[in-house]
LUMLOKOL-79787 format. One record per residue (C-alpha): residue number from 0; residue in one letter; x, y, z. Coordinates in nm, 2 decimals. Each point is the difference from the previous one (the first is absolute). Example, Ala and Ser with C-alpha at 12.3 -4.5 7.8 and 13.67 -1.06 7.14 Angstrom:
// residues 2
{0, 'a', {1.23, -0.45, 0.78}}
{1, 's', {0.14, 0.34, -0.07}}
***
This chain:
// residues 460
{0, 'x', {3.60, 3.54, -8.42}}
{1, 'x', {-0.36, -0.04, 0.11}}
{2, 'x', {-0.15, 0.22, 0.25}}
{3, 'x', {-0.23, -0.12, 0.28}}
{4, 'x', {-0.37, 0.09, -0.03}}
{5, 'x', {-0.20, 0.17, 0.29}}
{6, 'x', {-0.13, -0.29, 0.11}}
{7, 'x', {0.20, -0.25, -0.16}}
{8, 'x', {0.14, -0.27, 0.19}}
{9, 'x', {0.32, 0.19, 0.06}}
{10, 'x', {-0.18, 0.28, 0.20}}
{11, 'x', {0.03, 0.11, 0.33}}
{12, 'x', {-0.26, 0.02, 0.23}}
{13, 'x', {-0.17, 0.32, 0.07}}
{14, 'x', {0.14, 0.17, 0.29}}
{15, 'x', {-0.36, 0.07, 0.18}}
{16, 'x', {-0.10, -0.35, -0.07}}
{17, 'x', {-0.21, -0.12, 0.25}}
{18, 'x', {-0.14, -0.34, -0.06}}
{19, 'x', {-0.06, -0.22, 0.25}}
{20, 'x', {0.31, -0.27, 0.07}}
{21, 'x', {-0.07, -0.38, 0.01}}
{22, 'x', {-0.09, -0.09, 0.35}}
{23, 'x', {0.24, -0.29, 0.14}}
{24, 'x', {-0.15, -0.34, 0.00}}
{25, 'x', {-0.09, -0.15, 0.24}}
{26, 'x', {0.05, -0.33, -0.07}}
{27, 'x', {0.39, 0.16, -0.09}}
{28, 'x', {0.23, -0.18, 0.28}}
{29, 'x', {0.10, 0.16, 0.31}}
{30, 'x', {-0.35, 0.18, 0.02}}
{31, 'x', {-0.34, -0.11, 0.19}}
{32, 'x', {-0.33, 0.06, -0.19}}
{33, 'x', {-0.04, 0.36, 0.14}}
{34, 'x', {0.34, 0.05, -0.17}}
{35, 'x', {0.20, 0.07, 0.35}}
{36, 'x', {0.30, -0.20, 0.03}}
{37, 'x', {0.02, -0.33, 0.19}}
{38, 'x', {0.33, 0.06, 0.20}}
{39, 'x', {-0.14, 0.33, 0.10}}
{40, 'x', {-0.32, -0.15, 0.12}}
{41, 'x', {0.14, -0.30, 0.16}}
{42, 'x', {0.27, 0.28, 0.22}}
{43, 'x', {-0.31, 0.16, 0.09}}
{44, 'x', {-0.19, -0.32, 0.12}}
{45, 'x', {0.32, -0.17, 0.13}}
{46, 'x', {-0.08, 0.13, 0.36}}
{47, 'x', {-0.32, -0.08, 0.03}}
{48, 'x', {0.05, -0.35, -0.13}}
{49, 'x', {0.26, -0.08, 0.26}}
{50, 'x', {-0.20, 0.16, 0.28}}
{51, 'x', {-0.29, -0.27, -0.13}}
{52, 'x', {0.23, -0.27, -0.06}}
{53, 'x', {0.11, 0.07, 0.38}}
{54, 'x', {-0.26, 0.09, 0.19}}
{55, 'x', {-0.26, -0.22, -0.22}}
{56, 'x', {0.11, -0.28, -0.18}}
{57, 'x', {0.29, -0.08, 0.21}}
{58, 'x', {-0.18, -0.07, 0.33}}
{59, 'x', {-0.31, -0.17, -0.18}}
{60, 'x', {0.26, -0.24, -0.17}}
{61, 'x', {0.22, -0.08, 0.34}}
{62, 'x', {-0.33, -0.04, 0.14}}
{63, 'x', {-0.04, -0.27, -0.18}}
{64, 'x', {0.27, -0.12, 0.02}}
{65, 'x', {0.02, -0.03, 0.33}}
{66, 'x', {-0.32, -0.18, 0.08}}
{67, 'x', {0.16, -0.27, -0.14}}
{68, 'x', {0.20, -0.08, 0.28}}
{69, 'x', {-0.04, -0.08, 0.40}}
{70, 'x', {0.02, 0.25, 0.24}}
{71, 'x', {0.39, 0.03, 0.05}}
{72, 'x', {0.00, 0.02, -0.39}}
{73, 'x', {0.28, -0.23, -0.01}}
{74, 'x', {-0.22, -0.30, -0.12}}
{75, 'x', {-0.23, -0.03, -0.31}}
{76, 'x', {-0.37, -0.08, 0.11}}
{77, 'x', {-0.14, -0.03, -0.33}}
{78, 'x', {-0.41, 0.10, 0.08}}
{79, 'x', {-0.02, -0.10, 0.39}}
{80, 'x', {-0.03, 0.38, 0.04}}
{81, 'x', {-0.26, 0.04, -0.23}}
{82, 'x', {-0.18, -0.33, 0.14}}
{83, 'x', {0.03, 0.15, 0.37}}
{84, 'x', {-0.20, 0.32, -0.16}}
{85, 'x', {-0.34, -0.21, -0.04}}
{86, 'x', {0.10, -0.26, 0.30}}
{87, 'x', {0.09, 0.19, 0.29}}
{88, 'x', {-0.27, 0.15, 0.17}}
{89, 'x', {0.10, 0.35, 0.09}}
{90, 'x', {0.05, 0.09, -0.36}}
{91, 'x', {-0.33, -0.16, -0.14}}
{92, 'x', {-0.16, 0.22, 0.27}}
{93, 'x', {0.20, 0.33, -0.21}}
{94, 'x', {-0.12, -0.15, -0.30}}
{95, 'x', {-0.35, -0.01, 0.08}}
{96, 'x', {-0.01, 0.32, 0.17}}
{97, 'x', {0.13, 0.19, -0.32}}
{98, 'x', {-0.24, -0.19, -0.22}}
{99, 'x', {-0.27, 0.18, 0.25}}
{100, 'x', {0.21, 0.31, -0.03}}
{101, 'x', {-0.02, 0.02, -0.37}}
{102, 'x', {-0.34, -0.09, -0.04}}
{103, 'x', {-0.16, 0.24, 0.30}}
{104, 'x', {0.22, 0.31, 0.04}}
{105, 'x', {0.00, 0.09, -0.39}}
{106, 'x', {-0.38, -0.06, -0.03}}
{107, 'x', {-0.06, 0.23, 0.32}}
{108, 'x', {0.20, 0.24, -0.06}}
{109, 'x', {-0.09, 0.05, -0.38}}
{110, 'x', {-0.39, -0.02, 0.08}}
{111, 'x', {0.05, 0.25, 0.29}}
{112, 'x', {0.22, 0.23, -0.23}}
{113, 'x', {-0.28, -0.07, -0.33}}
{114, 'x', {-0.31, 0.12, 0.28}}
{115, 'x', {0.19, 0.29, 0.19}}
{116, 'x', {0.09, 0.17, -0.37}}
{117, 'x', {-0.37, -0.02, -0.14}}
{118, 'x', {-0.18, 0.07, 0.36}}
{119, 'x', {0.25, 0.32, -0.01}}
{120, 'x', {-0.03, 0.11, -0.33}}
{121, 'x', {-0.31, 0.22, 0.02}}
{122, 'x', {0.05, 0.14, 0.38}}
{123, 'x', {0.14, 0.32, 0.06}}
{124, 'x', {0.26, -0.09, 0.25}}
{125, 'x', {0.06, -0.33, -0.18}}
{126, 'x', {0.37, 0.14, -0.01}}
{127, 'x', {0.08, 0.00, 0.38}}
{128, 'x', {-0.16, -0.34, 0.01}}
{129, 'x', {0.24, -0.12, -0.25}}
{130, 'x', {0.32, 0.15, 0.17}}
{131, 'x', {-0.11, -0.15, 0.31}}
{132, 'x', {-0.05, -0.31, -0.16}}
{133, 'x', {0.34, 0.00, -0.19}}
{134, 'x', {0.20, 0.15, 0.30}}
{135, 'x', {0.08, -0.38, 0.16}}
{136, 'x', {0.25, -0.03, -0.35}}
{137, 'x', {0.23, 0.28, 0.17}}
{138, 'x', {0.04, -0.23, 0.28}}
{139, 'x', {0.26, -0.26, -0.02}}
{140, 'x', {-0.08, -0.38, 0.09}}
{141, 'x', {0.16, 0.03, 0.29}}
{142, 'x', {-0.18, 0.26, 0.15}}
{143, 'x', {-0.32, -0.12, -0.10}}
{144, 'x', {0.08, -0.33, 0.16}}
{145, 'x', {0.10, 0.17, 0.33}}
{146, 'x', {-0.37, 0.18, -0.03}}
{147, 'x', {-0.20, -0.33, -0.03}}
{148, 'x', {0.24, -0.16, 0.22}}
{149, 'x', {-0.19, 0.20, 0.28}}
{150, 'x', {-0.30, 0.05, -0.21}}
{151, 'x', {-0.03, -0.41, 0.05}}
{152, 'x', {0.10, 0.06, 0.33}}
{153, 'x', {-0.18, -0.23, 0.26}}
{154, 'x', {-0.08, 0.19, 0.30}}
{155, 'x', {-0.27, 0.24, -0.11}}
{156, 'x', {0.18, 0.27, 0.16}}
{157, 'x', {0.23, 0.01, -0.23}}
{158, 'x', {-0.10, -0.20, -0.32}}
{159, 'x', {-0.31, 0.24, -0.17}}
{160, 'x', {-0.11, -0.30, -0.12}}
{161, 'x', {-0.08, -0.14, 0.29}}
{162, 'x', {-0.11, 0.31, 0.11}}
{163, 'x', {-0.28, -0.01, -0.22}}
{164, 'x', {-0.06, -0.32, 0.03}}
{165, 'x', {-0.06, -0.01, 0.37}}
{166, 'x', {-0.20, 0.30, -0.05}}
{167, 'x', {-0.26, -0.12, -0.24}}
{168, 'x', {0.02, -0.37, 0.22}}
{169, 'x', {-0.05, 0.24, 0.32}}
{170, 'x', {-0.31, 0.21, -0.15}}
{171, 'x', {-0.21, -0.32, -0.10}}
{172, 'x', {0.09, -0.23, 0.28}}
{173, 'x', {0.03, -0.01, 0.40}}
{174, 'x', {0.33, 0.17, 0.08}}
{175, 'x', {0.25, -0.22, 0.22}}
{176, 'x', {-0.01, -0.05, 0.35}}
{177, 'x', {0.27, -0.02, 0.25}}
{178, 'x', {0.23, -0.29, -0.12}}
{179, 'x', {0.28, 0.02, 0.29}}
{180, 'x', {-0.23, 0.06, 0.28}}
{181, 'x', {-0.01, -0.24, 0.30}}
{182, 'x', {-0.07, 0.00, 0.34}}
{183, 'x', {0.30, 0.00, 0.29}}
{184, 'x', {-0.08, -0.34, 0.27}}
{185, 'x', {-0.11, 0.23, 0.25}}
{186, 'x', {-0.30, 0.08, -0.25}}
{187, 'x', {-0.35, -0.15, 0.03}}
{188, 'x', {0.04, -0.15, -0.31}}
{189, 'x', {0.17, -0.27, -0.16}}
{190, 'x', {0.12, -0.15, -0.33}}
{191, 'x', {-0.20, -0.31, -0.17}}
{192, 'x', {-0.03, -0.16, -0.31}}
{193, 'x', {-0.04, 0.12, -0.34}}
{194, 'x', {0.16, 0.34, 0.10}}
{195, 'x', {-0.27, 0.13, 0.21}}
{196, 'x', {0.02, 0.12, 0.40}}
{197, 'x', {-0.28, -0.09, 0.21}}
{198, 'x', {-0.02, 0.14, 0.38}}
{199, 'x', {0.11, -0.26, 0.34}}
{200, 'x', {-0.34, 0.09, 0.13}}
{201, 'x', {-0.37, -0.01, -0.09}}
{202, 'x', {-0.17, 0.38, -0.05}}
{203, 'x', {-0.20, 0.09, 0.28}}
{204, 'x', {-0.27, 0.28, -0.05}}
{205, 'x', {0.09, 0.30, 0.26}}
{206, 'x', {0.36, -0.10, -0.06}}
{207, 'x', {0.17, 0.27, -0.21}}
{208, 'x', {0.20, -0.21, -0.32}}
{209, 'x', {0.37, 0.07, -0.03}}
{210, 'x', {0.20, -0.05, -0.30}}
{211, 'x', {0.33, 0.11, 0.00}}
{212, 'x', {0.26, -0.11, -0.24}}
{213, 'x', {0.34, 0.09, -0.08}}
{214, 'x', {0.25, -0.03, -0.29}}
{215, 'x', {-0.16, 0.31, -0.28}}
{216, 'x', {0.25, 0.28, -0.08}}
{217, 'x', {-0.21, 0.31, 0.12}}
{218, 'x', {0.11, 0.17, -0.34}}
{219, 'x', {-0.18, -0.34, -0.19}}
{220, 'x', {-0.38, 0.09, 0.20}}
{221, 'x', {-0.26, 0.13, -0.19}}
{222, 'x', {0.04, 0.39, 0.01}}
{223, 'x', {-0.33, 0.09, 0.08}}
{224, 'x', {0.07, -0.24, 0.36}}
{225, 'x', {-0.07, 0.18, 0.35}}
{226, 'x', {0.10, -0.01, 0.31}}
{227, 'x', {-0.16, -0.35, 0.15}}
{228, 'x', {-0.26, 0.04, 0.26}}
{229, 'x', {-0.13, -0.20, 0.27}}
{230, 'x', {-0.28, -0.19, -0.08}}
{231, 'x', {-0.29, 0.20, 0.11}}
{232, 'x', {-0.36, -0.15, 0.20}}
{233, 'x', {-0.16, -0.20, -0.22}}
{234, 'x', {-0.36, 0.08, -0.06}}
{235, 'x', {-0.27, -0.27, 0.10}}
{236, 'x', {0.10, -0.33, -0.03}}
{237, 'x', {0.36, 0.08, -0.25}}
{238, 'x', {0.31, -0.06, 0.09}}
{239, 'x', {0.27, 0.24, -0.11}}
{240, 'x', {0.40, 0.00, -0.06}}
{241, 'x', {0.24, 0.17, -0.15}}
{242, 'x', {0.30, -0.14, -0.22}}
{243, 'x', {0.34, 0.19, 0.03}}
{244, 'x', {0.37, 0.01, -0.10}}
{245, 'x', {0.11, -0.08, 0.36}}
{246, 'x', {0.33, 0.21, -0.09}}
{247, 'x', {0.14, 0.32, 0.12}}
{248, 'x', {0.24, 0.20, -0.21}}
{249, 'x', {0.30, 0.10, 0.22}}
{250, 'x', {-0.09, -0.29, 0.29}}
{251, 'x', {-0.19, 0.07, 0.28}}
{252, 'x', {-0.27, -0.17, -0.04}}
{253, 'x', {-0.18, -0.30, 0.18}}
{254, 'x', {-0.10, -0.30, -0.17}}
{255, 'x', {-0.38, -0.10, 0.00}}
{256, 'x', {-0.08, 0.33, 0.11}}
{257, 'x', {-0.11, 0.27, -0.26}}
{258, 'x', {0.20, 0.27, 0.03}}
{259, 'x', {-0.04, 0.39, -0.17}}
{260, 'x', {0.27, -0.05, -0.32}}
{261, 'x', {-0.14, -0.32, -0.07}}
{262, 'x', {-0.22, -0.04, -0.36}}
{263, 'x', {-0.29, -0.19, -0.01}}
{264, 'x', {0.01, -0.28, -0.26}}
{265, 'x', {-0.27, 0.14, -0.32}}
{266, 'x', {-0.16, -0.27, -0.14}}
{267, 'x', {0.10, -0.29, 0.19}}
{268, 'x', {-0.21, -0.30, 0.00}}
{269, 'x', {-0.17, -0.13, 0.32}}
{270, 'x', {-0.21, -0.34, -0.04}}
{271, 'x', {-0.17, -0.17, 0.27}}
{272, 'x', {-0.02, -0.40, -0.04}}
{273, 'x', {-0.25, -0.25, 0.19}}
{274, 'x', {0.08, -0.37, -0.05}}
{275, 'x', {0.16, 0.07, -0.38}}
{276, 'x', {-0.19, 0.27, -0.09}}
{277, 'x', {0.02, 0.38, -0.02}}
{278, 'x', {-0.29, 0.16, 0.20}}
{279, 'x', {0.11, 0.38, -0.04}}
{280, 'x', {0.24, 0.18, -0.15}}
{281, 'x', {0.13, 0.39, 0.04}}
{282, 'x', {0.22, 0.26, -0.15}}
{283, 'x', {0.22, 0.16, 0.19}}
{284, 'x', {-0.02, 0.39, -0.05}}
{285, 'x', {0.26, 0.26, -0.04}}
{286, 'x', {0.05, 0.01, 0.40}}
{287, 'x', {-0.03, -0.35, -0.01}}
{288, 'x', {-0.31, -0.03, 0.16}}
{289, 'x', {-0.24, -0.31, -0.09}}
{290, 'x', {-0.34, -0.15, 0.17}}
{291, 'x', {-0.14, -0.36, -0.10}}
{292, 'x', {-0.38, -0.10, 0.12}}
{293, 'x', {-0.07, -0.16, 0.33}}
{294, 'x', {-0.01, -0.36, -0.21}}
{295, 'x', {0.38, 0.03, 0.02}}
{296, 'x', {-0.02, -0.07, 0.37}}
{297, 'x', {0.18, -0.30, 0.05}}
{298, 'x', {0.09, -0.01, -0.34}}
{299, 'x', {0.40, -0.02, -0.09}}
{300, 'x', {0.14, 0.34, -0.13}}
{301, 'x', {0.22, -0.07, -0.30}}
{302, 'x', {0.20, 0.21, -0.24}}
{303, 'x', {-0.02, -0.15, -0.35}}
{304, 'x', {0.30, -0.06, -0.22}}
{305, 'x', {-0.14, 0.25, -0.28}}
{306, 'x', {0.17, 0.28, 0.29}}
{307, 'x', {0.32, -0.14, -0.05}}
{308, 'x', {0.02, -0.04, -0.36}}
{309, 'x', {0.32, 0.13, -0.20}}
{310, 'x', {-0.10, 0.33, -0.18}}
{311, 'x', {-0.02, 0.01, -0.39}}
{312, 'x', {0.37, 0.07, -0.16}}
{313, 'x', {-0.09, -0.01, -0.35}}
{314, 'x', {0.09, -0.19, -0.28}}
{315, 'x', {0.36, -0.17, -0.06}}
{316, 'x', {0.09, 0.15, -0.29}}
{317, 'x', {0.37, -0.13, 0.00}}
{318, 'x', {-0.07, -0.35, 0.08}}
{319, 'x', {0.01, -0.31, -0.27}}
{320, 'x', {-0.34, 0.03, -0.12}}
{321, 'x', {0.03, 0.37, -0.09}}
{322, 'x', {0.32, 0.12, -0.04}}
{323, 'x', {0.00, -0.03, -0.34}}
{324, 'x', {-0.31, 0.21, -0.09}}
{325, 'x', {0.09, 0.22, 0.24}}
{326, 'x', {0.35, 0.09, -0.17}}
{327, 'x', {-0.21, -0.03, -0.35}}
{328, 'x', {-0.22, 0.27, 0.15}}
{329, 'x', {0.32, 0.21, 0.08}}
{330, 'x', {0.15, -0.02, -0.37}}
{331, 'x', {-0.36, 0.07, -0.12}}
{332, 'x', {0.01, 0.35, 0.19}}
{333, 'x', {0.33, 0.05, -0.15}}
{334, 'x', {-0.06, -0.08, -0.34}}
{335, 'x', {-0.38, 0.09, -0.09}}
{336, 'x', {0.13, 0.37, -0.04}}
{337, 'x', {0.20, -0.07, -0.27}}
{338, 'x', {-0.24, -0.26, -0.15}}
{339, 'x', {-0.23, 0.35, 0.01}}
{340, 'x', {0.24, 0.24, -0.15}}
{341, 'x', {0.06, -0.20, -0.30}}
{342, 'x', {-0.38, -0.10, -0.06}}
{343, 'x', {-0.08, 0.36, 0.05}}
{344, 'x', {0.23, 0.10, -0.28}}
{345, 'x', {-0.17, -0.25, -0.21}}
{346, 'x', {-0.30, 0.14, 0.05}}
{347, 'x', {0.03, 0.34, -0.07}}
{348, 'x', {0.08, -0.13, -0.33}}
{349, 'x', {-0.34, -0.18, -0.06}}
{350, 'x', {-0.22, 0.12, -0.29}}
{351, 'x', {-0.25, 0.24, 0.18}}
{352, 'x', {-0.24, 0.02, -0.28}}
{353, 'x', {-0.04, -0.42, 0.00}}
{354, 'x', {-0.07, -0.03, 0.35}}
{355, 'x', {-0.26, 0.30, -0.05}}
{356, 'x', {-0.13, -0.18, -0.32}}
{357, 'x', {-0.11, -0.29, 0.26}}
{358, 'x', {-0.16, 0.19, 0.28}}
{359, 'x', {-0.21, 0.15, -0.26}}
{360, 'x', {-0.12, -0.26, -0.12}}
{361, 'x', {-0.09, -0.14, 0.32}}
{362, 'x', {0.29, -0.16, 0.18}}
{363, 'x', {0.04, 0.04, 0.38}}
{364, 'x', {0.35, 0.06, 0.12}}
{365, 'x', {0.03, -0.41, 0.08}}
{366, 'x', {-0.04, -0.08, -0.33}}
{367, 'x', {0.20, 0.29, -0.11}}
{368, 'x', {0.30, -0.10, 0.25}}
{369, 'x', {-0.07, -0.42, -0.09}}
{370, 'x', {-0.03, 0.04, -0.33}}
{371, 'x', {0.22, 0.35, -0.17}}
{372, 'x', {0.23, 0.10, 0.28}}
{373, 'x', {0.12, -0.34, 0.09}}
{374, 'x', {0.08, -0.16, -0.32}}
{375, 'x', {0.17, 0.37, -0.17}}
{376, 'x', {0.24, -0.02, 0.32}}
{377, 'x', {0.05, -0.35, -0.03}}
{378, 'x', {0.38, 0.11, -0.15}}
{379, 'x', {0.06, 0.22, 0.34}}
{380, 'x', {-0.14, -0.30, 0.20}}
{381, 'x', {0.23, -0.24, -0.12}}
{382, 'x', {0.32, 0.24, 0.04}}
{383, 'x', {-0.06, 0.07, 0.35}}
{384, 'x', {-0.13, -0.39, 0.10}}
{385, 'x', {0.32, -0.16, -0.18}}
{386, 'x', {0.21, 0.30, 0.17}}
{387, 'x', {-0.17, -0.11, 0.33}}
{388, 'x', {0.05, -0.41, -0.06}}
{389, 'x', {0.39, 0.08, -0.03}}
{390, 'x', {0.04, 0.18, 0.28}}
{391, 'x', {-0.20, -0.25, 0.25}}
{392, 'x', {0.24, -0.24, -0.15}}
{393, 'x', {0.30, 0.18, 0.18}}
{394, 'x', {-0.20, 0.12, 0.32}}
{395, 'x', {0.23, -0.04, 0.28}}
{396, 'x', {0.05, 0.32, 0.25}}
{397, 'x', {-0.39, 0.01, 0.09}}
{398, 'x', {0.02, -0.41, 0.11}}
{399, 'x', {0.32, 0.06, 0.19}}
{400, 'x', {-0.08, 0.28, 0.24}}
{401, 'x', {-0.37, -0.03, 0.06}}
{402, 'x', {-0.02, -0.36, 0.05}}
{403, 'x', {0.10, -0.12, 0.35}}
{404, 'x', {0.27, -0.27, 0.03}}
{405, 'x', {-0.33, -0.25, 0.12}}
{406, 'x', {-0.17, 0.06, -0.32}}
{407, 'x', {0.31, 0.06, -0.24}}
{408, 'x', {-0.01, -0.36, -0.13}}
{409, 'x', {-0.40, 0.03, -0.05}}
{410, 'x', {0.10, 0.31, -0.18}}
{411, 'x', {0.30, -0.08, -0.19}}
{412, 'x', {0.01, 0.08, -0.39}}
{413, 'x', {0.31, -0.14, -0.25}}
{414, 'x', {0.16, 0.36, 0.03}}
{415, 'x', {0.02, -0.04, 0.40}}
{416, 'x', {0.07, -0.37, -0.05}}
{417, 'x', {0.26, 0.09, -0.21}}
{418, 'x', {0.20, 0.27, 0.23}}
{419, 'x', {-0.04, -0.26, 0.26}}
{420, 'x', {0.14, -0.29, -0.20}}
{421, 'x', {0.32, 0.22, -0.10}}
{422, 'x', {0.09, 0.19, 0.32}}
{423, 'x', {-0.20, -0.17, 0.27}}
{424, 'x', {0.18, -0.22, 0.30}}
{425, 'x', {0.04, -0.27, -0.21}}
{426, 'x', {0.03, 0.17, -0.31}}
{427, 'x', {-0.02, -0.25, -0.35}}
{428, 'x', {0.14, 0.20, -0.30}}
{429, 'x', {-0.12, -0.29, -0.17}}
{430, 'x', {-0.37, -0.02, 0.06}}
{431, 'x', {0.03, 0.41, 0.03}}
{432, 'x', {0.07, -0.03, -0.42}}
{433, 'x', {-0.24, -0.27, -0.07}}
{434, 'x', {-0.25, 0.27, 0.17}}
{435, 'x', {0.11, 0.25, -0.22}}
{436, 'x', {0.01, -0.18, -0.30}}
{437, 'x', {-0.37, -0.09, 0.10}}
{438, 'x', {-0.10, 0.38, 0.03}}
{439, 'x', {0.20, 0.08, -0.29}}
{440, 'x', {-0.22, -0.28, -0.20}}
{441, 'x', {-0.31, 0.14, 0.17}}
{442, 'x', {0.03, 0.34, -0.17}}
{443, 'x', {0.10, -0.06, -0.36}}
{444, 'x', {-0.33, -0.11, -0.06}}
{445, 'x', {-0.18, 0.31, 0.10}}
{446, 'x', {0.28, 0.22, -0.18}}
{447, 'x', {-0.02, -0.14, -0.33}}
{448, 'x', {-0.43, 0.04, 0.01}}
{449, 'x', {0.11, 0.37, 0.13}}
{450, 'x', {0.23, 0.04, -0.31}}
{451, 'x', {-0.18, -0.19, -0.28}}
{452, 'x', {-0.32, 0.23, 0.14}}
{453, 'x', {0.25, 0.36, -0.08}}
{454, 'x', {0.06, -0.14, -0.33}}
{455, 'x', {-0.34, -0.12, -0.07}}
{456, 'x', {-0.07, 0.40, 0.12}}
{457, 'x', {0.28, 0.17, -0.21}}
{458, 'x', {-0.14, -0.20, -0.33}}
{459, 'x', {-0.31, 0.19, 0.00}}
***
């Protein structure tokens, strides 16, 4: 009888033998390459794949399928809804509107975002600037396009655009006259052409002028307006007048007569015309009060058209010409915060000691911006421009609400084309899909630059 060896091949294993135990391969079946079993990965993932598969896939693929066929979706129509994307006129109009979209609003808002982080980077409140820059993002698109709704507004009394606009027009030019005002038959005066009044008699020097018209709103007179006066003696050889609102709030007053609640007409024009030509002219005053020369005796009196010009209103923001730039201008206000936020963030990670490196050795902060801050942030750039390009692509709330239902065609984008295709009055599920599909085709192109750009990042 032989007796096993310590050690021998017979031998058991030390009791407190730790060695390490083979770790399972992972090429062993059943297992993925970090060694966790497939079935218990794929129980795991089986929810999410089915929520993709029917909220993702499902609809892109019926969408598809579906613009393949006319608009009861009874009939195949082979490509006639793809042909009536680039044919009918409506949609070519979305089409070319998003190409401006895409080119425009992501350029603006990134360039914006790239100046407001660097201009803010050194100032002490730069903070406060930047959350009031990036405090439109809390606002839905929506609300925002209820604000420029009125914003765009065209009466400048409620539209601050206009607003401003007529205040800048109003500061550098003449301000407008009376544009309703008129003068009742019994009036000396009566209407000829080109706009203008002229009076039924020749002036006669010792005659006091009257010029009484009707048809202002007393709350639309100039506010610094008086009570009218009678025109007073005229000195020497002048012959005086005085131009008046012949209106009396609450009635009681007498026409052609001046009477103590009645405002004199500031700044009215009075001409006085010999054979074709103008031979005075006068102002009328606060109280209304004018005086021409004694040349104007015989002379015609006559009120030019300039008095009865319509006032200034601005600029048409919301009509065909500029409704789209308009709208780009409201996404721009939206967006630029965010564009900031992430260019700031960028930023902060810079190399301080390179950019000091070139303003010691004699760079101004141009060169430093053109030349250093530009191209190191060229990564951050690209993020928040291709982040930017998709969403224009998809823009469809800020179209729908600010632009007015004159301008909606002249504003129309393939998002807003596409809602209206599919649920409109005559809706056309067919050419609804083919607009999809077109969108759909639109954006793979900037996704796959946006994900071979994170792996070309996560390689380094």
């Amino acid at each position: 009888m032989t007796t096993a060896t310590a050690g021998g091949a017979g031998a058991a294993p030390p009791a407190d033998d730790t060695s390490p135990r083979p770790s399972p391969d992972p090429k062993k079946p059943g297992r993925s390459v970090t060694g966790t079993r497939r079935v218990v990965a794929a129980v795991f993932l089986l929810p999410a794949l089915v929520l993709l598969g029917a909220l993702v896939l499902y609809p892109i693929g019926y969408s598809v399928y579906r613009s393949f066929f006319d608009q009861a979706g009874t009939s195949f129509a082979g490509f006639d809804n793809y042909e009536a994307l680039f044919t009918d006129d409506t949609i070519l109009t979305a089409v070319k509107n998003n190409a401006i979209w895409v080119v425009f609003a992501p350029t603006v808002a990134t360039a914006l975002g790239l100046i407001f982080a660097v201009l803010t980077e050194r100032i002490r409140w730069g903070t406060a600037f930047k959350l009031i820059v990036f405090m439109p993002m809390a606002i839905s698109m929506l609300a925002a396009g209820i604000i420029f709704r009125l914003v765009y507004d065209q009466a400048p009394e409620r539209g601050v655009a206009n607003a401003v606009a007529v205040s800048v027009h109003d500061t550098f030019n003449e301000s407008a006259g009376y544009p309703k005002a008129r003068p009742l038959p019994v009036h000396p005066l009566e209407k000829a052409a080109g706009g203008t009044f002229v009076s039924k008699e020749p002036i006669r020097a010792g005659e006091p002028l009257r010029v009484p018209l009707v048809g202002v709103a007393p709350a639309k007179m100039p506010g610094d307006a008086r009570p009218a006066e009678g025109a007073p003696a005229a000195s020497g050889d002048a012959i005086s007048g005085t131009a008046w609102l012949d209106f009396t709030r609450g009635g009681g007053g007498k026409p052609n007569v001046v009477d103590p609640k009645e405002l004199g007409l500031k700044g009215l024009k009075i001409e006085a015309v010999k054979d074709g030509k103008v031979v005075a002219t006068a102002t009328a005053g606060a109280d209304g009060v004018f005086s021409l020369p004694a040349s104007a005796d015989g002379a015609q009196l006559r009120l030019p058209a300039d008095n009865f010009r319509e006032p200034y209103n601005g600029v048409d923001w919301l009509g065909p010409s500029l409704v789209t730039p308009g709208i780009i201008g409201s996404y721009v206000w939206m967006w630029a915060g965010f564009a900031m936020v992430l260019i700031a963030a960028g930023l902060a990670g810079l190399p301080r000691e390179l950019l000091e490196a070139a303003r010691v050795d004699g760079a101004n902060e141009w060169q430093v911006f053109r030349r250093i801050t530009v191209p190191m942030l060229a990564p951050v750039l690209a993020v928040v421009l291709v982040t930017l390009m998709i969403n224009v692509l998809k823009v469809f709330d800020l179209v729908f609400i600010i632009a007015p239902g004159s301008s909606q065609d002249d504003a129309n984008v393939l998002a807003l084309q596409l809602y209206r295709s599919s649920f409109g009055t005559d809706a056309d599920l067919g050419i609804g899909s083919a607009i999809a599909v077109l969108l759909l085709l639109l954006v793979i192109p900037v996704m796959l630059v946006n994900i071979r750009r994170i792996r070309k990042e996560g390689r380094r």
